[in-house]
N, C-alpha and C positions, 0 to 999 in steps of 0.2 A: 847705639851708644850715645850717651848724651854729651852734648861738649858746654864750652866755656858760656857760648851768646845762646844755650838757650835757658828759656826764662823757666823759673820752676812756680808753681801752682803758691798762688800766696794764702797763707794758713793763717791771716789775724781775723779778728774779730768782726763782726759784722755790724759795723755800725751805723750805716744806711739803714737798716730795717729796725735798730733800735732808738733811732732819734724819729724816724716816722711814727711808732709805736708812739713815745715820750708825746710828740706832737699832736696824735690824736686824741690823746688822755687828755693833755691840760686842752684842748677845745671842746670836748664833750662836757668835762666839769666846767670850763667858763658859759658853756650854752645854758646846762643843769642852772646854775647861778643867774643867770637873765629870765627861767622858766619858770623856777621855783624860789618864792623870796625864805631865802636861809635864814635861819634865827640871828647868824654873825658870822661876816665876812671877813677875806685877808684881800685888801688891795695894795696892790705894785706900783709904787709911783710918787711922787713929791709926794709928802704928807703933810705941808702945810695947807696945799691944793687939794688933796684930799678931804680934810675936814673939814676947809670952807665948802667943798662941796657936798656934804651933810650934815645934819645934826645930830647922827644917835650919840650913843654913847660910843664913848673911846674906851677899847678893851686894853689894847697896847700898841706902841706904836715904836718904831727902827727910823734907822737913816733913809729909808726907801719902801718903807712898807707901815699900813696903819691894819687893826683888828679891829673893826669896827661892830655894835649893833644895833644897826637901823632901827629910825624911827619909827616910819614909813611904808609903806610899798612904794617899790620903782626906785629905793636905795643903790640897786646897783647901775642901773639907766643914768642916774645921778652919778655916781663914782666916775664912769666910763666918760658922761660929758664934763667933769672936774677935772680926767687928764688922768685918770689914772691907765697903766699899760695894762693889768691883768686882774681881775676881780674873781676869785673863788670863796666858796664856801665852807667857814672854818668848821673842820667836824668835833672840836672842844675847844675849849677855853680852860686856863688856869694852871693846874695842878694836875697832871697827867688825865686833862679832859674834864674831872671834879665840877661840879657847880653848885 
């Protein structure tokens, strides 16, 4: 018979194994992004430092993040040394991807 101090089986969500998941995706897509130079990048991170850190074109850009498309190759090698935190590969631009 169970009493008051013992503890019962905790039924919430498992979110160890979903933030490991989360974590392994955005490293494989930042590796992806350093392996294969993307048509146009989304970088994480001061965007006035960003842009001085490349020349392409600017697709769009937020308080913390620029959409870049490289000039270049080695675009994101360049990102990563300007200070940006996370560099992936944007898979559209525009208008629901549209170009």
């Amino acid at each position: 018979m169970p009493t008051i101090t013992d503890r019962r089986p905790r039924r919430g969500l498992p979110v160890a194994p979903a933030a490991a998941a989360l974590a392994g995706w955005l490293g494989v897509t930042a590796l992806t992004a350093l392996a294969v130079q993307p048509e146009t990048v989304v970088a994480l991170g001061n965007p006035a430092a960003l842009a001085a850190a490349d020349d392409g074109a600017l697709v769009s850009a937020g308080r913390a993040y620029l959409v870049i498309r490289p000039a270049a190759p080695g675009a994101v090698r360049r990102l990563y040394a300007g200070g940006a935190w996370l560099v992936l590969p944007a898979p559209g631009t525009g208008c629901l991807g549209a170009r």
